[in-house]
N, C-alpha and C positions, 0 to 999 in steps of 0.2 A: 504494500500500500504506500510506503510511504516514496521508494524511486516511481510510484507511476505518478506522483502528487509531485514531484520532483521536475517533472518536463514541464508542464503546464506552468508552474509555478516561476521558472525560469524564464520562460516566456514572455519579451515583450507583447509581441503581434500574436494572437492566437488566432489560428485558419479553423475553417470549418473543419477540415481533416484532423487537426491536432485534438480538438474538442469531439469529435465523433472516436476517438482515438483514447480519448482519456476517460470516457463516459462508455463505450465494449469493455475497458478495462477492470474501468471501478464495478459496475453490474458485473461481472464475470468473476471478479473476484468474491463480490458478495453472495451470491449465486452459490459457488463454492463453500462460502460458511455455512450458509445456509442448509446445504445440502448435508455438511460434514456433523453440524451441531444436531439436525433431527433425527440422522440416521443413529448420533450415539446415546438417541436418549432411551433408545429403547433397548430390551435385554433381547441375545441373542435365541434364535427359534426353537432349539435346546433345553433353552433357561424358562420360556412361559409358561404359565401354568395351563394346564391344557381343560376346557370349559366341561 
């Protein structure tokens, strides 16, 4: 997070490409936690208790 925060930030001139550029990144990254925190909140298919 913090080198893709890092180009924009440097940047006088921001083009649409740099911004479309740094906005696939930031959602992709977040995407990724997102994905990483729900999957560990649950006990593996082993571990449930079965209904």
């Amino acid at each position: 997070m913090l080198v893709t925060g890092l180009t924009p930030a440097e940047n006088d001139h921001l083009t649409a490409a740099t911004v479309a550029a740094f906005t696939v990144a930031f959602l992709g990254s977040m995407a990724m936690w997102w994905v990483y925190f729900d999957r560990t909140g649950e006990p593996p298919v082993a571990v449930r208790p079965t209904p």
